[in-house]
N, C-alpha and C positions, 0 to 999 in steps of 0.2 A: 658520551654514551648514555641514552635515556636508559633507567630501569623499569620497562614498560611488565614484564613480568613479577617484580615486588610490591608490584600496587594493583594487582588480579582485586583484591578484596574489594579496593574501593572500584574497581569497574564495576563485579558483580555485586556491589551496593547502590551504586547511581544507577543502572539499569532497574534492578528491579524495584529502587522507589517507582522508576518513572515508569515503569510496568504497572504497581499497583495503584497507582493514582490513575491509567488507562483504565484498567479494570475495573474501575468504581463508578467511570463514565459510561464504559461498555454495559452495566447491570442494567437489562429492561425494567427497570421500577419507578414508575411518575415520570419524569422529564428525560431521565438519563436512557443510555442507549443510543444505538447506530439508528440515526435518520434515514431510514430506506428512500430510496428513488421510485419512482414509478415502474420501475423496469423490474423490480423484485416485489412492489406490493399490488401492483396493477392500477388504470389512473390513464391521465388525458392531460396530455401538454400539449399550452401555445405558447409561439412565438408572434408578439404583438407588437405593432408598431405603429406609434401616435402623430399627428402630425402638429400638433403642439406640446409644449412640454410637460408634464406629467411626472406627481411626486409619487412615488414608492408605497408612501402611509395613506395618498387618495386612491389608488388603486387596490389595493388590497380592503380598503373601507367599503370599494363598489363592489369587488368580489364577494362579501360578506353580504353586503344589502341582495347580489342575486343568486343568493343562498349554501355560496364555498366559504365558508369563514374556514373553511379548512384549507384554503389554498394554499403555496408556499409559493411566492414572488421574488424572482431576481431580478436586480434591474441589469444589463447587460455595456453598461457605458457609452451606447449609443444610439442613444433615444427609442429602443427596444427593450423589451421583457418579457421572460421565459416567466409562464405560469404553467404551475403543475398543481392539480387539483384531484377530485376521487373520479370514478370512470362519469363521461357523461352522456347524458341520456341520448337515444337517437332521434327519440321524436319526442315534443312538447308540444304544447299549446300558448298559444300569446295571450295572455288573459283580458290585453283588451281589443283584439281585432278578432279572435278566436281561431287565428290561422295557424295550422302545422310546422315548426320548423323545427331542426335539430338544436339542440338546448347550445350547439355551440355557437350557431346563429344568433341563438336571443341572446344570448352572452356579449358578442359583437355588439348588438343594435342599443342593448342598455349602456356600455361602455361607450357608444360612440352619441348616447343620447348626453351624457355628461362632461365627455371631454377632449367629443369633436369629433373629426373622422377617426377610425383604427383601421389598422390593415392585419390580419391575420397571416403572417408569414406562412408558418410552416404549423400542421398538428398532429399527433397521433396518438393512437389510446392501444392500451397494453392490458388481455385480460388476464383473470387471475390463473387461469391454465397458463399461460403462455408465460407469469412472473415466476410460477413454482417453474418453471419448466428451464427458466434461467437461472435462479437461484442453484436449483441443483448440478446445473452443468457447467454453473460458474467454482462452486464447491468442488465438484469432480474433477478439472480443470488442475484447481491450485494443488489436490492431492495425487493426482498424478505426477505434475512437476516434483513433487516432494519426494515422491519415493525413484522419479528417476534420479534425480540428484543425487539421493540418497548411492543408487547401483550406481550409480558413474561415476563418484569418489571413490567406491568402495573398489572398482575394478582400477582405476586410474593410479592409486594407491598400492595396487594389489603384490606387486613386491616388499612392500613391507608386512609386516607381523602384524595381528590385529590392524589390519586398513579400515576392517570396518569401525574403528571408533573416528577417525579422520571424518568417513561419514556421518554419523551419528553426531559431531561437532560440528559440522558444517549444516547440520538439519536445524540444529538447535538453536545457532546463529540468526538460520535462518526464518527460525520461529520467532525469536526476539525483535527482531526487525517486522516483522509483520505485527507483532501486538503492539508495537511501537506506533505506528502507521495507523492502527484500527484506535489505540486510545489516543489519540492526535485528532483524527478524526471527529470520535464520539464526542472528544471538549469541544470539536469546532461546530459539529451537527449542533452542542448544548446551546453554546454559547449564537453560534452566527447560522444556523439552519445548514450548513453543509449536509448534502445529502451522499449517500454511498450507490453510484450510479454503475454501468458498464465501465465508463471508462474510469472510474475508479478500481472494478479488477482487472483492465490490461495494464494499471500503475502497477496494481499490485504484485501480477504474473514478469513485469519487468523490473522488479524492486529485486524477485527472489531470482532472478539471472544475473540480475547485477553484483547482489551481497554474496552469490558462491562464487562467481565471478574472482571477488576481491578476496573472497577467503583463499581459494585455490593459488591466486598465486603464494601468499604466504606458505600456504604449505609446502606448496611446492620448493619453494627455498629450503624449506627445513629437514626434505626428503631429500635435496643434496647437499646440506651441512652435516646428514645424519651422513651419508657413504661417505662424506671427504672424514671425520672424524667419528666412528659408530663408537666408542668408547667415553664421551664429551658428558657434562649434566647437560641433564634434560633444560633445566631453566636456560643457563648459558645459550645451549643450543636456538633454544626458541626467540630469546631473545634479540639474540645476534639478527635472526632472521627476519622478523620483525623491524630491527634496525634498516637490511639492506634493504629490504623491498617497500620503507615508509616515504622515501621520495616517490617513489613510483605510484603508489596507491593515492599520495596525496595532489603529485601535479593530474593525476587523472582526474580524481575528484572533483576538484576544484576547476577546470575546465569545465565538466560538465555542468557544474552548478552555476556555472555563468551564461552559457545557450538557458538552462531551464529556469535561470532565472532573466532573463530576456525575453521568453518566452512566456511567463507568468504576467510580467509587467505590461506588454506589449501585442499576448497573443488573444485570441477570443476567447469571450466566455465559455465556449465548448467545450474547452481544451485545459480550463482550470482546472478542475480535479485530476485530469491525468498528470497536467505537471505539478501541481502540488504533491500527488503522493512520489513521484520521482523524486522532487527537492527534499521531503523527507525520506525516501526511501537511501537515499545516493550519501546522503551525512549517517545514519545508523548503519549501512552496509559498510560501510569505510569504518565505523566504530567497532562494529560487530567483529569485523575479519581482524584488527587487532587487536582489542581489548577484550572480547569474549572468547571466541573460536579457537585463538591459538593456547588460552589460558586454560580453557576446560579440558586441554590433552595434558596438562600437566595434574592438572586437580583428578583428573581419574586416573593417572597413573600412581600417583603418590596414596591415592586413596587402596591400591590393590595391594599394597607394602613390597611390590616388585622392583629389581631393581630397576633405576632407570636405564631407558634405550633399550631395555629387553625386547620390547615389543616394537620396534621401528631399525633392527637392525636387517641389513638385507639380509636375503637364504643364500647360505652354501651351495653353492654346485659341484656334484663330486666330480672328482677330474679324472676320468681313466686311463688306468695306466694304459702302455700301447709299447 
């Protein structure tokens, strides 16, 4: 029998180091801070493709000579790269033929003046109405989720006494895991340019189905350990719970973590960021639902000086006589 309830302190010690070390990368000041995407600052990405081979440091040196030293270049592992640059213009001038073309044009013809032919896959430009216009319904999005969560513990729960703290610890899980995610991120934006794209929040939006996911079933064990014995300690009780339902939480996990890590190793560039924040979503969700969530129903209970089980025993039905 693990005593995964007498060691709460050092859970909520290792979290929120790794919380506070997220938060100091998340601060917008000089370097640090979430690397936005084009998709939330507005901006122009290609997908470019060489037909000889082509170093990362020479590409990014000609984006600089024609005038993006701002660009942000990924190379894609297969003889392609995704450039994302600020909005570009629609129409330019060739300065030594003096003819019109779209600066994504001269862009092409300088690149392919250096290092060969190029072929311009795919482009699109995002303006900055159209980034606020995602940021905010991408926001809207995640808060919605949160508070339906929030009613659908609270109702699901709703036989027991205060259900809505079940909620309230399942929101809060669910919080942890997401700063978890954003300061993971923010080191990887510091350190390796990862940027925070769309499909970085449908990671996100399936991070937070998955971590209530894994919490609920726990509770849910512990809402029928609470009727089989409504008289039990609170620790005991939770404990036990956490016990029965830790094979279950962990062959799922670890299943998953093997498709999305198959998938990272194997799958297209596209699709990085979304499996990335799943592989860290899927290990902090699995963390969160037992070493956080079910501990924070002990820590507010003991904090109210009530007794334990007061608040999770089922309601009496009176029984008429007849």
């Amino acid at each position: 029998m693990i005593n995964f309830v007498g060691r709460r302190k050092w859970y909520f010690l290792i979290s929120g180091i790794i919380i506070l070390i997220g938060i100091v990368f998340l601060i917008p000041v000089g370097p640090f801070g979430l690397a936005w995407g084009i998709e939330f600052t507005s901006g122009s990405m290609m997908t470019l493709s060489f037909e000889q081979e082509v170093e990362q440091a020479e590409l990014q040196e000609e984006m600089a000579t024609v005038g993006h030293s701002e660009a942000i270049i990924q190379g894609t592992g297969e003889g392609t790269f995704i450039v994302r640059t600020g909005k570009l213009a629609e129409e330019v001038k060739d300065p030594e033929t003096g003819e019109m073309m779209t600066e994504e044009e001269s862009i092409r013809r300088a690149l392919e003046e250096r290092f060969g032919p190029v072929e311009i896959l795919s482009s699109y430009d995002i303006s900055p109405s159209m980034a606020r216009g995602i940021a905010s319904k991408a926001a809207l999005a995640v808060a919605v989720a949160a508070v339906g969560i929030l009613l659908y513990v609270t109702w699901a729960f709703r036989r027991l006494m205060r259900s809505l703290r079940f909620g309230v610890c399942a929101i809060v899980a669910l919080v942890h895991d997401v700063l978890i995610v954003l300061g993971i991120y923010a080191f990887l934006g510091f350190f390796f340019l990862m940027e925070i794209d769309v499909m970085f929040i449908a990671g996100v939006l399936t991070v937070i189905g998955y971590s209530v996911n894994d919490t609920i079933v726990v509770f849910d064990r512990i809402r029928e350990n609470v009727a089989k014995s409504p008289g039990g300690a609170l620790e005991t009780t939770i404990n036990n719970s956490i016990m029965e339902t830790l094979g279950r939480s962990l062959s799922t996990s670890l299943t998953t973590l093997f498709v999305l890590l198959a998938l990272f190793l194997f799958g297209g560039v596209t699709i990085h960021n979304f499996v990335l924040v799943l592989l860290v979503g899927v290990i902090t969700g699995t963390y969160s639902s037992i070493c956080i969530a079910s501990q924070l129903l002990i820590v507010w209970e003991n904090k109210k000086f009530r007794r334990l089980f007061s608040w999770v025993r089922p309601r009496r039905v009176p029984v008429r006589g007849g």
